[in-house]
N, C-alpha and C positions, 0 to 999 in steps of 0.2 A: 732439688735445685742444683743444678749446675754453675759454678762461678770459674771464669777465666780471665786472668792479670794479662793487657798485655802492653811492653813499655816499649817508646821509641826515645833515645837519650838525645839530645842536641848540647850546641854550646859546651862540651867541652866537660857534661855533665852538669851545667848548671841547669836545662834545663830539660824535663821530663816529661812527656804527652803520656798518661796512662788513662787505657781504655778497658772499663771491666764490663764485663760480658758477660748477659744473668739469662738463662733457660730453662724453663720448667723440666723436670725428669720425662723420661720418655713411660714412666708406669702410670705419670699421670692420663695420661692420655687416652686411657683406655677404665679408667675409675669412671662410676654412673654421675653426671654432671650437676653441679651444684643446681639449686635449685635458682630463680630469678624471680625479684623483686623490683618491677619496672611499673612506671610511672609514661604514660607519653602524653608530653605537653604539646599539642596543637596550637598553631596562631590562627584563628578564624576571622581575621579583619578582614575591613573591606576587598584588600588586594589580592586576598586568598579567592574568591570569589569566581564560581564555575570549575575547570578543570582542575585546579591546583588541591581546593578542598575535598573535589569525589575523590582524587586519586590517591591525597592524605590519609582519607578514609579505607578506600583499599587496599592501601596498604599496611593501615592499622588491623584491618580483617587480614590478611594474608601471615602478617606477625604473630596473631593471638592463636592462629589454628597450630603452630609450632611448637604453643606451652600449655604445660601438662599439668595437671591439679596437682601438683606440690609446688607450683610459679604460682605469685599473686599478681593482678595487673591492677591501673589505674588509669584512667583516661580523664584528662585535663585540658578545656581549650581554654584562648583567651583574647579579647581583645581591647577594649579598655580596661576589662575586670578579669578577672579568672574563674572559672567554674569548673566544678568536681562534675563529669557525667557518668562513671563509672569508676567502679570497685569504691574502697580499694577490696579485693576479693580473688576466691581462687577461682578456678572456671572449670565447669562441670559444666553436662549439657545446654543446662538453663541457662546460667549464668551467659554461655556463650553465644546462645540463641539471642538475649537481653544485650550483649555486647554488640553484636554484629549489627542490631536495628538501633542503638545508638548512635551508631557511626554513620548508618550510612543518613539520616535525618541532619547529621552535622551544615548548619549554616552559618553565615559570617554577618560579621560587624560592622563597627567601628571603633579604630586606637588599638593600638598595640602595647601592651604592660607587661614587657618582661619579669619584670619583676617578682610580680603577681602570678604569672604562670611558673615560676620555676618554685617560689616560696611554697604553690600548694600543693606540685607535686612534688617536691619533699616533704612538706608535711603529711602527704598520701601513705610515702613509704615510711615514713615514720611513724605511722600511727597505729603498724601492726607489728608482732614479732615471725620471719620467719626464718626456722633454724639454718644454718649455715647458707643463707642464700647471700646470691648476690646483687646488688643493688645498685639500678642505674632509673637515671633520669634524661629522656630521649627531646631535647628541646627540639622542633621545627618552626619555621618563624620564614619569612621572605621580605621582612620589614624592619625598620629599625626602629626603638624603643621611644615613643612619644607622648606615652601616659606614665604614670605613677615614677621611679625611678629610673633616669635616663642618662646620670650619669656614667660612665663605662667602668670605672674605678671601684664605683657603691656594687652595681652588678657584681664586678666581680668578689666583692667581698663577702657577698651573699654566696654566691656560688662556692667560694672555698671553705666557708662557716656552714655550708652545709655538707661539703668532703669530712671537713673533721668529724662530722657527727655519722660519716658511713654511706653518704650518699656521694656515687660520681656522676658527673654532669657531660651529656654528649651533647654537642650540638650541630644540624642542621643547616645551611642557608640555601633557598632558595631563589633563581631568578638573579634580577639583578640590581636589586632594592633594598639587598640587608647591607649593613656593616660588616664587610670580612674580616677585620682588624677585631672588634668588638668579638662575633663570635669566636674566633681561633682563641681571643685570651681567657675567654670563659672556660672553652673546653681543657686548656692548660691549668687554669687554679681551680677545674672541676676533676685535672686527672681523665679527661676522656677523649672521645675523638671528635673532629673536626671535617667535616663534609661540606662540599659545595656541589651544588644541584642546579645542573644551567635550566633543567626545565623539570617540569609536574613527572614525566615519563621516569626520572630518575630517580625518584622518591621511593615506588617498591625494592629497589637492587639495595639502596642506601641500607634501607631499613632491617632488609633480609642481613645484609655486610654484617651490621651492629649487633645483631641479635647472635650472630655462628662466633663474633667474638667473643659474647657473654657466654655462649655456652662451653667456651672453649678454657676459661680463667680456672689456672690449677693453683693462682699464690694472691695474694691479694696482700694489702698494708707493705710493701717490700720498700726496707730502706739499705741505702749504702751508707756507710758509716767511714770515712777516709780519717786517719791518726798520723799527720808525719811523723818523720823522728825533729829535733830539734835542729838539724840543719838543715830545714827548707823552710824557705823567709815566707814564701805562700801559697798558698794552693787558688786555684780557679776550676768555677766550673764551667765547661763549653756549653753540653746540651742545655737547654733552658729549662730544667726541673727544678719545682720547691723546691728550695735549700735553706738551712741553717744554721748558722755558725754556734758552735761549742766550745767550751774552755779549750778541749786538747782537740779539737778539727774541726770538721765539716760534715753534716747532715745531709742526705740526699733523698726525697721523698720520689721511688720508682712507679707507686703503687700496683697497680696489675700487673701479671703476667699469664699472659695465655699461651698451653701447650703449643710448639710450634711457630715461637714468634718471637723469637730472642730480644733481647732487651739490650741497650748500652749507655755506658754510661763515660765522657769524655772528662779528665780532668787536667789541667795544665799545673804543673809541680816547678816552682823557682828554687833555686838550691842554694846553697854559698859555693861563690867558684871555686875550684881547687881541691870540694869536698872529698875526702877518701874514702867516705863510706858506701857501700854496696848493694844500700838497700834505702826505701826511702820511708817505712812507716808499715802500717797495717791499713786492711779495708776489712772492713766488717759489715756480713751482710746478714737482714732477719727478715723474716715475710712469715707470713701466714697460710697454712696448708689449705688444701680446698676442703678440706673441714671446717675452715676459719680458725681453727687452733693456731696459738703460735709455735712456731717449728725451731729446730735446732740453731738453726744456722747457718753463716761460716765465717771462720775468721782467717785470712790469709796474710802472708808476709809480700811487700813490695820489693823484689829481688829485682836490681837491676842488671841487664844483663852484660856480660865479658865483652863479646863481642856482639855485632849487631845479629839479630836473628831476622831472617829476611821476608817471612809471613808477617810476623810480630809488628816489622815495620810497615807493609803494604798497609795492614790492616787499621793501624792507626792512622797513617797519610791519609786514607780514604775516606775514614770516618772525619779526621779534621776538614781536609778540604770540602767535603759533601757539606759541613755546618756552615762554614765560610760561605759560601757558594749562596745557601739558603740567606744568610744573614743580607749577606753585598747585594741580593734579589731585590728585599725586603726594602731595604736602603732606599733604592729606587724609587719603585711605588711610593715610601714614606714622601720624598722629596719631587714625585713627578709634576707637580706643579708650583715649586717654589725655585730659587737662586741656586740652592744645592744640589741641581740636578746633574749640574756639569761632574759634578766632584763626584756625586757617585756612580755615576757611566765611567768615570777614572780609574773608581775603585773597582768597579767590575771589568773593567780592561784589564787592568794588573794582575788582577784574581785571576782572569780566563788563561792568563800568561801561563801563571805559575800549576795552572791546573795543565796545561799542554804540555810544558816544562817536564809536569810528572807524569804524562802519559808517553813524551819521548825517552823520556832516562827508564822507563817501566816501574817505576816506584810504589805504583798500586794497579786494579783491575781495569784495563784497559776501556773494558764495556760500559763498567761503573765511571770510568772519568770520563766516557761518550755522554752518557749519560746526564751528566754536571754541568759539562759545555755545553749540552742541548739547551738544557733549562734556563741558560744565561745567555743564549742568543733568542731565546725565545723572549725573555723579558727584555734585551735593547733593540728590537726589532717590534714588539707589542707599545713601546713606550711612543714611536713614532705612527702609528697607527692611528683609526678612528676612535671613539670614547669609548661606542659600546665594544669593538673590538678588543681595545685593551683589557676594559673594565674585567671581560668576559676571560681574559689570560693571567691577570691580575688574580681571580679567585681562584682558578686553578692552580696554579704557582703555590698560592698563599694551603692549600691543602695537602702541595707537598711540603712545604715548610714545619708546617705543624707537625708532620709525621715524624722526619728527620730531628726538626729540636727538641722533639722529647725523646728519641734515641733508639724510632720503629723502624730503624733503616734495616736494608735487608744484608743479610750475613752470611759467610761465606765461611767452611768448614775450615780448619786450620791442619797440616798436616799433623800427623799423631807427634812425630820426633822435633814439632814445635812447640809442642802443647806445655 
């Protein structure tokens, strides 16, 4: 594991943007891949009905041909109830033969029971041991929850009761009939990712994505562990990951890391003005090898620096702004059909400012601040639109939002004599 500090000071030192930066080693990458312990929960209700459920299917067949008898799978649909139709088991000829004519027989309902689908594919993965794998629950659904529990709060309490126990939760939306708000919080208190699928055709690519991720995760349970010293009044976290407050800091629950795919993690540090000290605490990081063992570590010191180092800064402005950006979006949408709508087109006017601002002064990566502006004229340009037009921008948006608040933004090498 590679871990890199990197701080931009404001105010005079009081106060602090520090952005830590977690990457799997480059030896991982090339070790034989964990094995995979996956669960794929189907929604077979009525609305799945014709193209949406064959092409679920085929692409449930095009997944399983991938994994190799030391993977277990599980196949779960659901529509007012939940049903086990496979595994949970490893797949050797048979078994695959038996797989494939399950799926493709898959037909639909009526009612949609989140719930119920996610509960018994955990319980699937649960119910067997296998060594070092790794464990994911693939929800797809293009409905939003009208049986059994349909609260969005209960959902997700089930889904992070079921993280703790080893299981993470990806989810799925297809069409334009799920709850995007709903799904994205599940994938976040399930630790996984977050997909939106404007039609049936996107469902193999989705599926294919989730699985080279899984095969790719060399660290797993990875937390950051932030200790100020005593003169900083408080810490915040920007990206939106589990956290936990502790007697002497702050908890940050990373979990995965896949070879290849940097991780970060934003913290906002308040100081006492005037403070003279030069450093601001320690962060301490632990995860789990792709052994599943737990690994060394690392513990570092928050050295602030002399003067400004000019990567150190881009690279923080970038990552702030890219969060802002995502949040001030979100705003939007929240508010597009109530009073507060004015106020948050405000907010996202100010924001686009301050985002132009740092692409004339050059304060970060020129391409990645195009980039930011794009997604923010997309969203007050979608808000004036037709329903299904928006609607259909609105989930897109919302998939990159999820990537970004949990800290999957893309990363850009640091010179060596910043490092």
């Amino acid at each position: 594991m590679q871990v890199e500090l990197l701080c931009d000071v404001a105010d005079g030192g009081a106060t602090v943007h520090l952005l830590v930066r977690l990457q799997a080693a480059e030896a991982a990458a090339v070790a034989e891949r964990k094995p995979v312990n996956l669960a794929l929960v189907i929604d077979r209700s009525s609305s799945m009905r014709g193209p949406r459920i064959a092409q679920a299917a085929r692409a449930a067949c095009a997944l399983v041909e991938q994994l190799g008898e030391r993977d277990r799978v599980s196949v779960i649909t659901f529509d007012s109830s939940a049903r086990l139709l496979f595994g949970p088991a490893a797949l050797d000829a048979r078994s695959r033969a038996r797989l494939v004519e399950t799926l493709g027989a898959l037909d639909t309902g009526v009612g949609t029971n989140l719930a119920a689908g996610i509960k018994k594919g955990a319980e699937a993965i649960r119910s067997g041991f296998v060594r070092d794998a790794v464990s994911r629950l693939l929800l797809l659904t293009d409905g939003q929850p009208s049986v059994g529990v349909t609260d969005g709060g209960r959902l997700g309490d089930i889904v992070e009761n079921e993280g703790t126990r080893g299981v993470t939760t990806t989810t799925m939306g297809l069409g334009d009939g799920f709850d995007d708000e709903l799904l994205a919080e599940l994938a976040r208190r399930g630790h996984g990712g977050f997909y939106y699928l404007a039609g049936a055709a996107d469902i193999p690519a989705a599926f294919g994505r989730e699985l080279d991720g899984v095969f790719a995760i060399a660290a797993t349970r990875t937390e950051v562990k932030l200790v100020p010293n005593k003169d900083v009044l408080a810490v915040e976290l920007i990206h939106r990951l589990p956290s936990r407050p502790l007697d002497d800091g702050l908890r940050v629950e990373v979990g995965e890391l896949a070879t290849g795919a940097p991780r970060q993690v934003l913290f906002k540090l308040t100081r006492m003005p005037s403070s003279p000290s030069e450093t601001c605490g320690t962060v301490a990081v632990s995860y789990r090898d792709g052994a599943g063992q737990p690994a060394g570590g690392h513990v570092l010191g928050i050295e602030l620096p002399r003067t400004p180092l000019g990567e150190h800064r881009r690279a923080v402005t970038l990552e702030r702004l890219r969060i802002a950006a995502v949040v001030a979006v979100d705003a939007v949408w929240a508010h597009r059909a109530s009073s507060d709508i004015e106020h948050s087109l405000a907010e996202l006017a100010r924001l686009r400012a301050e985002v132009e601002d740092a692409r004339k002064r050059d304060l970060a990566d020129r391409d990645e601040l195009n980039e930011i502006l794009e997604e923010m004229t997309a969203a007050e340009q979608a808000v004036a639109k037709s329903s299904a037009e928006r609607e259909h921008a609105r989930r897109l948006l919302r998939e990159r939002s999820h990537i970004t608040l949990l800290g999957h933004s893309r990363v850009s090498k640091l010179p060596e004599d910043d490092s």
